[in-house]
C-alpha positions as CSV (number, residue, x, y, z in Angstrom):
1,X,-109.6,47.7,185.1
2,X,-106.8,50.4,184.7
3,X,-103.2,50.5,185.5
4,X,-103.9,53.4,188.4
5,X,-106.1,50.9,190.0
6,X,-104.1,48.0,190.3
7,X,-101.3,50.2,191.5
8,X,-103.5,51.6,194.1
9,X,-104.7,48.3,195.0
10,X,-101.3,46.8,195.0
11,X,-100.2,49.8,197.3
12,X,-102.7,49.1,199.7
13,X,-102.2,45.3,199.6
14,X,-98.4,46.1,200.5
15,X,-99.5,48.8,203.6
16,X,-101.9,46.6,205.3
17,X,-99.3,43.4,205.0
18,X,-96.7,45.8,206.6
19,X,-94.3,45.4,203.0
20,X,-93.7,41.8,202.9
21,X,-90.5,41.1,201.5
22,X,-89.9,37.7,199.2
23,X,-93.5,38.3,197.2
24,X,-94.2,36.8,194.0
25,X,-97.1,38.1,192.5
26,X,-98.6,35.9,189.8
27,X,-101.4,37.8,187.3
28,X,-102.5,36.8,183.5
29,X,-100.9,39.2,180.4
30,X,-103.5,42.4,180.9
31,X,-102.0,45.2,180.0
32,X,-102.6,47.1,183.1
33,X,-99.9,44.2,184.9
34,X,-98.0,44.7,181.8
35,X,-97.7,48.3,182.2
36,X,-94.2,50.2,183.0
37,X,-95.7,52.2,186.0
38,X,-96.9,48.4,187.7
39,X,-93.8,46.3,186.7
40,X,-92.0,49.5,188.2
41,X,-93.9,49.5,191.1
42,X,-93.5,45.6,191.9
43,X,-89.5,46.3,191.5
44,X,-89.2,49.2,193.5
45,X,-90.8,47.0,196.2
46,X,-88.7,43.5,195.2
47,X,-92.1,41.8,194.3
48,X,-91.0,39.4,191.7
49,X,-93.6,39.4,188.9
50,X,-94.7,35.9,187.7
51,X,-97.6,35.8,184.8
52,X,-99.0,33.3,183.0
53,X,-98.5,32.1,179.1
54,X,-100.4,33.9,176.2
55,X,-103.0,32.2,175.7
56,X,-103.5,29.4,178.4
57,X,-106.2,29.3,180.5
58,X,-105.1,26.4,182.2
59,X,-102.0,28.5,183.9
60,X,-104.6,30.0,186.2
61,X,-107.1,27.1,186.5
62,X,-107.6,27.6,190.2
63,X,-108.4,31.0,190.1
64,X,-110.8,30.6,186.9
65,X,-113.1,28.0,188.6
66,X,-113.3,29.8,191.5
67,X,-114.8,32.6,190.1
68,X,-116.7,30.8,187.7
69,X,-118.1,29.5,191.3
70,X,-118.7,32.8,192.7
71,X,-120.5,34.1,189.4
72,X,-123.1,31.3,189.2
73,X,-124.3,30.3,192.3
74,X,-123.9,33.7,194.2
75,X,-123.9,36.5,191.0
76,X,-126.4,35.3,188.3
77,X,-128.2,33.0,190.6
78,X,-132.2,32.9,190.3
């Protein structure tokens, strides 16, 4: 994943929801969210950026088991 695609992504996110205003947008540490040109982007568009602790699985727990779902009984299934 690069920072050019989350941006795109996050652009297109923000057009089809007609720019929401009052977002938080909650992502993990990878450095393409950690970038200047995404943090940049969020502000520019008052998306207040909320990411989880180094290190802590648990801060997305929700999200992990869900795809851990999705990637055993529909991805690697046999």
């Amino acid at each position: 994943m690069t920072r050019k695609l989350v941006c795109d992504a996050l652009m297109m996110a923000l057009w089809r929801s007609g720019f929401p205003s009052k977002v938080i947008f909650h992502s993990d540490r990878g450095r393409q969210y950690c970038s200047h040109d995404y943090q940049d982007l969020l502000k520019t568009h008052g998306i207040l950026s909320s990411m989880s602790r180094k290190g802590n699985c648990w801060d997305n727990s929700v999200v992990e088991s869900f795809f851990h779902t999705i990637k055993v009984e529909l991805i690697y299934a046999e």
